[in-house]
C-alpha positions as CSV (number, residue, x, y, z in Angstrom):
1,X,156.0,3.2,253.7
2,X,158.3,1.2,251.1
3,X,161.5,0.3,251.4
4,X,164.0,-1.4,249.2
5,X,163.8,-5.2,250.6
6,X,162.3,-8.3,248.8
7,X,160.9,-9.4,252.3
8,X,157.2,-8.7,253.4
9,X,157.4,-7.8,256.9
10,X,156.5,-4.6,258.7
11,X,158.3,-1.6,259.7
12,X,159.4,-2.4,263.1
13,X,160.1,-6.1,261.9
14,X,162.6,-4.7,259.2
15,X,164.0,-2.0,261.6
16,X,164.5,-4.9,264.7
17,X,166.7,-6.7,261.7
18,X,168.9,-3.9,261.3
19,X,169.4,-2.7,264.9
20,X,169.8,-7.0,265.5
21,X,172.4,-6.9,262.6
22,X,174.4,-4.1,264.8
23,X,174.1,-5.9,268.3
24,X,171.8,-3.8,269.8
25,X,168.5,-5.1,271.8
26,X,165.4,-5.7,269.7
27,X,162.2,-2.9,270.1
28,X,159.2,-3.8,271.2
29,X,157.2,-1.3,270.7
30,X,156.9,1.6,268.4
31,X,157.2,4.5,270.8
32,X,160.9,3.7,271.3
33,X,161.7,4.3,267.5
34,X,160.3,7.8,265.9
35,X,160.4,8.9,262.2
36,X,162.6,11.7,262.1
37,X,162.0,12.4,258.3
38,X,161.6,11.7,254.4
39,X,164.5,12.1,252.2
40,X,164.2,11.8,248.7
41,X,165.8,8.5,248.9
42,X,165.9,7.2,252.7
43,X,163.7,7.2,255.6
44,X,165.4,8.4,258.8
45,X,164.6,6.6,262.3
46,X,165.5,7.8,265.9
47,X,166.1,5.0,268.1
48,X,165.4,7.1,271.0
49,X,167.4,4.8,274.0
50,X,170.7,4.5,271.6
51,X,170.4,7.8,270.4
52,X,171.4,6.3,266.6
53,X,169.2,7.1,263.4
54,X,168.5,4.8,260.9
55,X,168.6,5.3,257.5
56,X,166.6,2.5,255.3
57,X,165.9,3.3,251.6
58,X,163.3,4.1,249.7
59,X,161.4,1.3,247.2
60,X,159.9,4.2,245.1
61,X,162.3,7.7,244.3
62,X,160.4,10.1,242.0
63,X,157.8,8.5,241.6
64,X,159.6,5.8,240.3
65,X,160.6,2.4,241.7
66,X,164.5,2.3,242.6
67,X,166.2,-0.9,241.5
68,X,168.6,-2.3,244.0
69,X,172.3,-2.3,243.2
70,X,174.6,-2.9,245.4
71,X,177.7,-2.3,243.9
72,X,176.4,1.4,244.0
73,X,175.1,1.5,247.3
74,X,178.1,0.2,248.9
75,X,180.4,2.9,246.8
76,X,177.1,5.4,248.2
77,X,177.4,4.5,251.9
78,X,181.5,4.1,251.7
79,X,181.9,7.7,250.7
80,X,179.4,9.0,252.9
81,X,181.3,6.9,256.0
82,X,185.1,8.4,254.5
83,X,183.7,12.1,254.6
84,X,182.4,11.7,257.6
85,X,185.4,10.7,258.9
86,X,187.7,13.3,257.0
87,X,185.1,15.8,258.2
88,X,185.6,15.0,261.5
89,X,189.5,16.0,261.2
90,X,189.4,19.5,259.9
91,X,186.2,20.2,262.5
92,X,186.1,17.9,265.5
93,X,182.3,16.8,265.8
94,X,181.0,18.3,262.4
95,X,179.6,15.0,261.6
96,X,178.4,11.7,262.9
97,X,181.1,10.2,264.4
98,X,179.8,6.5,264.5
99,X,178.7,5.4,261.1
100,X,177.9,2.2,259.8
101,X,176.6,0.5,256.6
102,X,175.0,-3.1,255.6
103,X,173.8,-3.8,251.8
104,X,171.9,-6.8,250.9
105,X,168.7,-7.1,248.6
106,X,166.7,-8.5,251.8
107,X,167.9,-5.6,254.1
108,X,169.7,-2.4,253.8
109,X,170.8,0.6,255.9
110,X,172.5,2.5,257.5
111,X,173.3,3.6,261.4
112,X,174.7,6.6,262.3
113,X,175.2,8.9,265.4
114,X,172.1,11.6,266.1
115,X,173.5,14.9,266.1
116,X,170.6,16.1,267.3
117,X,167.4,19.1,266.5
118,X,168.2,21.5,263.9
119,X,166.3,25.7,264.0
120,X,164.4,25.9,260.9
121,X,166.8,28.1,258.6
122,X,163.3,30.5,258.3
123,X,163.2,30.8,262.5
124,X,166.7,31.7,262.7
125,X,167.9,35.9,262.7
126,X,169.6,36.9,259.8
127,X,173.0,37.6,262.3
128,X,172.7,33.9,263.6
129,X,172.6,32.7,259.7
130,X,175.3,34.8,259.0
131,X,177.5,32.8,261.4
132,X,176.4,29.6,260.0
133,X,177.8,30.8,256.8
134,X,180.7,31.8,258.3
135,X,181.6,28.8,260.0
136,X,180.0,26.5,256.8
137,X,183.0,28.8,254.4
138,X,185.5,28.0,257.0
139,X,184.9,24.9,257.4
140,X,185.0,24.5,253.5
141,X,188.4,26.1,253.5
142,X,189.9,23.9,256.4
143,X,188.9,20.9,253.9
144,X,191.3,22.5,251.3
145,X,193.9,22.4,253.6
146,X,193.9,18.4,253.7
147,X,195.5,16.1,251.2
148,X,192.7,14.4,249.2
149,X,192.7,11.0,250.6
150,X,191.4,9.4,247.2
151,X,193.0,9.4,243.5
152,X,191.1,10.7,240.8
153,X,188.6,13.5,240.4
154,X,184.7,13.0,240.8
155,X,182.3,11.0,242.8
156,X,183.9,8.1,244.4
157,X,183.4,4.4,242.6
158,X,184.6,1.6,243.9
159,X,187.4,-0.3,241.9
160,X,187.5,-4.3,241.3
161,X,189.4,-4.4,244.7
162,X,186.9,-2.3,246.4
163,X,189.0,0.6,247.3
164,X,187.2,3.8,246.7
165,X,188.7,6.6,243.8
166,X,187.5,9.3,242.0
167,X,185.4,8.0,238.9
168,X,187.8,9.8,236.5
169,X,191.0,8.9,236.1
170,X,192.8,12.1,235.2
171,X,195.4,14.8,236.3
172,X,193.4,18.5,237.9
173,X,194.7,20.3,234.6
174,X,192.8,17.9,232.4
175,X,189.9,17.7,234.0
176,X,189.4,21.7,234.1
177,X,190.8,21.6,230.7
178,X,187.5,19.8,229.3
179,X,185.3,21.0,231.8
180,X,186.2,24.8,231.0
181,X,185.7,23.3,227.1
182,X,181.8,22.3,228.3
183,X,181.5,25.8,229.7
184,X,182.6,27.3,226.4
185,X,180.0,25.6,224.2
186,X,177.2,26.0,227.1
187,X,177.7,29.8,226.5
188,X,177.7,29.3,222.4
189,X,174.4,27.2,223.0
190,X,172.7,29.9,225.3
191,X,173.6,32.4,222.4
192,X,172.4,30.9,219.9
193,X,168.8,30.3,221.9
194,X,166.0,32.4,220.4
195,X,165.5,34.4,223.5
196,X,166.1,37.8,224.0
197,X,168.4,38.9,226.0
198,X,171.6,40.8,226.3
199,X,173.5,38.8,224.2
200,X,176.6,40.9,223.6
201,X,177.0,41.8,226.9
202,X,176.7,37.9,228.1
203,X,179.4,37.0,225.4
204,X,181.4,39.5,226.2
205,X,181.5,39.2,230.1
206,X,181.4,35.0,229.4
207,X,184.1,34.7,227.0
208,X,186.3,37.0,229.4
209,X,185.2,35.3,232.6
210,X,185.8,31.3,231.3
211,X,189.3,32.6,230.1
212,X,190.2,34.3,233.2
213,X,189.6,30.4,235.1
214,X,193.1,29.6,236.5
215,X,192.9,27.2,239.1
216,X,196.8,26.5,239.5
217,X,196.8,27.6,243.3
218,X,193.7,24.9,244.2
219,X,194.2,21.7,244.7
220,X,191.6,18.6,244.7
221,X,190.0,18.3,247.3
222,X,187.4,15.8,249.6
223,X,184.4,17.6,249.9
224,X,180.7,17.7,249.8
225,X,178.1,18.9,247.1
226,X,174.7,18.9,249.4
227,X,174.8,21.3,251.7
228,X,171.0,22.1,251.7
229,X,169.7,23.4,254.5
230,X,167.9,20.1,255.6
231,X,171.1,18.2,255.7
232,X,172.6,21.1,257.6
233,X,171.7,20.7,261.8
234,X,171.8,24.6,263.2
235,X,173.0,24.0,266.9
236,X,173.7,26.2,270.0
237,X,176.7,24.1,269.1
238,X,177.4,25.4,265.7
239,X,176.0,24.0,262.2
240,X,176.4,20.1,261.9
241,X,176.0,18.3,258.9
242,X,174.4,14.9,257.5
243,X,173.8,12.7,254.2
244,X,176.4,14.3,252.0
245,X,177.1,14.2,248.5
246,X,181.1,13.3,248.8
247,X,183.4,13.9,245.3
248,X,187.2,14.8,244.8
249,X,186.9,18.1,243.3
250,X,188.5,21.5,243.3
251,X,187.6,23.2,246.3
252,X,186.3,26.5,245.0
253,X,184.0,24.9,242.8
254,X,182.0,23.1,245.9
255,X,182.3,26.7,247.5
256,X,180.8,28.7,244.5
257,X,178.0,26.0,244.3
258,X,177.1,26.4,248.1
259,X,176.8,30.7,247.4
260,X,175.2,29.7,243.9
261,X,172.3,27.2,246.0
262,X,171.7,29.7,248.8
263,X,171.6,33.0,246.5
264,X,169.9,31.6,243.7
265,X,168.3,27.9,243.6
266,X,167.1,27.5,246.9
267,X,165.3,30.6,246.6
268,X,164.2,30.2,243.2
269,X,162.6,26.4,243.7
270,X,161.1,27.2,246.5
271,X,157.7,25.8,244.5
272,X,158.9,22.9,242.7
273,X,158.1,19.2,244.3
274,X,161.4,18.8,245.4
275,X,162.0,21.4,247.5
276,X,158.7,23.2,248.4
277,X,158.7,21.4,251.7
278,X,161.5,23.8,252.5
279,X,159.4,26.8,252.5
280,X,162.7,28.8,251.0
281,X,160.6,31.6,250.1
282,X,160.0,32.3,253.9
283,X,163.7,32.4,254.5
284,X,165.1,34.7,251.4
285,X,166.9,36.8,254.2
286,X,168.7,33.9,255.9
287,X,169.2,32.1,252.8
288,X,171.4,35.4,251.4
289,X,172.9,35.7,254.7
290,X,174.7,32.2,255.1
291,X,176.2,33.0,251.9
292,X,177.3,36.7,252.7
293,X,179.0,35.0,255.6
294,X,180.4,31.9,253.8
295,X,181.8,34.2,251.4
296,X,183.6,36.2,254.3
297,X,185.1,33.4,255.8
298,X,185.9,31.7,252.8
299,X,187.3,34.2,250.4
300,X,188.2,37.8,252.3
301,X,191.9,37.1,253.2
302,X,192.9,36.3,249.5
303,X,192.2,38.3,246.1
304,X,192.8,35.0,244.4
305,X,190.3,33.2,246.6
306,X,187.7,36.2,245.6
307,X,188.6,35.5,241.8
308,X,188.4,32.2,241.9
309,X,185.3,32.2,243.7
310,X,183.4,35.0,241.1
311,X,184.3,33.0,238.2
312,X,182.9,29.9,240.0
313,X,180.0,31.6,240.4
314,X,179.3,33.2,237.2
315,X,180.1,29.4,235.8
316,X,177.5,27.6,238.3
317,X,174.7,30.3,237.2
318,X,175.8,29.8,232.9
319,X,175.2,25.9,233.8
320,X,171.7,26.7,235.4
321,X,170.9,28.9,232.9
322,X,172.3,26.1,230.4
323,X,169.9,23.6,231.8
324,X,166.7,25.7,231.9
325,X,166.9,26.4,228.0
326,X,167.4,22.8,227.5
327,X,165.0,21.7,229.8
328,X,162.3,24.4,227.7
329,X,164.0,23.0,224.1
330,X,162.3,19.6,224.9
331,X,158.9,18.2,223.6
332,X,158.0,17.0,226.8
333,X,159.6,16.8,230.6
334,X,160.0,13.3,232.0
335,X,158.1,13.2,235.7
336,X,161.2,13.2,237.4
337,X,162.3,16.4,235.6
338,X,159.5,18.3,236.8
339,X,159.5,16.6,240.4
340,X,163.3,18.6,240.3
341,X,162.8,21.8,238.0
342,X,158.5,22.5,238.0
343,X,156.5,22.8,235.3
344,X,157.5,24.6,232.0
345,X,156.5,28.0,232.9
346,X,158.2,27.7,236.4
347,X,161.2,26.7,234.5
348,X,160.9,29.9,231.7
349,X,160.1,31.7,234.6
350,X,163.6,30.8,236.5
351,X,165.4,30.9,232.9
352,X,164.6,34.6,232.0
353,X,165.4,35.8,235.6
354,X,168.9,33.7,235.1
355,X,169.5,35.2,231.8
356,X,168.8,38.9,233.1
357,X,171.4,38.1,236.1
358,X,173.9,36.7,233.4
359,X,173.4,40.0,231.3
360,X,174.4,42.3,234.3
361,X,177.0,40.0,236.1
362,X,180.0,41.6,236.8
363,X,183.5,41.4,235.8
364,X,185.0,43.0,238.5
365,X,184.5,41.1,241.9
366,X,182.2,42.8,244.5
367,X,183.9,44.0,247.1
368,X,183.0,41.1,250.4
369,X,181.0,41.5,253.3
């Protein structure tokens, strides 16, 4: 293993500096310390007698050696610790409760609570997926009832003072204002693609759908964009979750892009580096299902809830299908591109199937589960 340090000293030598660093007792042998897994960018340690895992990252990400800043780490690790913690208020116990963070080019890490095993999302019924998805959308909607603890929009920087905010500084109605304006020419772009598809259909429903957006009635909220399946824990206790992706952002948007992962990207990169290791194309049924019930607990007691969400969607799958004809406009895909998206023909592959769903997307919302 690698990790981002300049020392040259072993595993256990680097973790007993970080558990030292916290004020717990050294380990002296490896059997009281397991790897619990490989993230793209962290290891993950159980230190079985505190019950704690420990996060050190990665010295090579895609293939490609990460270069230590700290400035961005500590924003990283300073989100992740103020999510948790909002989490925690709109569900008790939905995230580590104890979380802690040290940056320094010699040693970095973090410490958290375990939260313990997760079900495979493939070994679970599609009725016990469902009520993930259920509780996942209402926890989502309890996080729009909060005031946004943070100014701004985005993912969280921190300023010259080293309070956390949103990395732009501008008003809701702005923001959407020139995000809806990217949307527009996304759709123009696809049009003007050489492919063949449905074109006046995709206008049509596209130019009638990014008009429609009116998100006076949300409001910005804390939230998180990764809620893949192996940073979700499936309990007897309910679904936990780990290693976010915190921003300030409306909160249907977050919602649309958890149906958008679970209906469409999950199982459609089930064979790409990235996330083949998630054997999604074993679990199409209780991939659908989490979002059939997210949907029902996030969006079935409000027709503007169901609007918003639709549009959100049908946005999320233009900016997919956006990407893929970009991705096969290019002379060549850098390593890291196809570590994420496959190889060219997995990517044409994915792009004609997004197109066809475009073509027959719906204006009129489907009635919900």
């Amino acid at each position: 293993m690698k990790f981002l340090t300049t020392q040259a000293v072993s595993e256990l030598d680097l973790i007993n500096q970080a558990i030292t660093n916290e004020g717990l007792q050294s380990i002296s042998h490896q059997a009281e310390v397991s790897l619990l897994g490989e993230g793209a960018w962290h290891f993950a340690f159980l230190l079985e007698k505190e019950q704690l895992v420990l996060r050190i990252p990665k010295k090579i990400a895609y293939e490609k050696e990460v270069l230590f800043l700290q400035n961005e780490l500590t924003a990283e690790y300073a989100a992740t610790k103020a999510f948790y913690s909002h989490a925690n208020r709109a569900k008790g116990g939905v995230c580590p409760e104890q979380f802690t963070f040290f940056v320094q080019e010699e040693l970095t890490y973090t410490l958290e609570s375990y939260l313990g095993k997760s079900s495979d999302i493939g070994d679970l019924s599609t009725n016990e997926s469902l009520q993930y998805g259920i509780e996942i959308g209402e926890f989502f909607l309890a996080l729009e009832t909060m005031e946004a603890p943070y100014k701004g929009i985005g993912y969280l920087k921190c300023d010259e003072d080293g309070q956390l905010n949103g990395g732009l500084d501008m008003t809701q109605k702005e923001f959407l204002y020139e995000e809806t304006k990217e949307y527009d020419e996304e759709l123009s772009r696809l049009l003007a693609s050489e492919y063949e598809f449905d074109k006046k259909r995709v206008e049509a429903v596209g130019r009638e759908l990014i008009s429609a957006r009116s998100l006076d009635g949300e409001r910005i909220t804390f939230t998180n964009q990764d809620t893949s399946p192996e940073n979700l824990i499936f309990s007897e206790n309910g679904f936990k979750m780990i290693d976010p992706y915190p921003l300030l952002s409306p909160g249907v948007s977050l919602a649309a892009n958890h149906v958008f992962n679970y209906t469409f990207l999950f199982p459609l990169f089930y064979n790409t580096i990235r996330y083949r290791k998630g054997n999604y194309q074993q679990s199409l049924l209780q991939l659908r299902a989490n979002a059939s019930g997210f949907i029902k607990a996030y969006a079935a007691h409000s027709s503007q809830k169901q609007t918003n969400l639709h549009i959100e969607m049908y946005l999320k799958l233009l900016t997919m299908a956006h990407e893929h004809g970009e991705l096969l406009s290019a002379t060549t895909l850098s390593r890291e591109q196809i570590i994420r998206y496959g190889t060219k023909a997995q990517i044409e592959e994915r792009f004609v199937y997004f197109l066809k769903n475009l073509a027959q997307y719906p204006v009129e919302i489907p009635s919900v589960c």
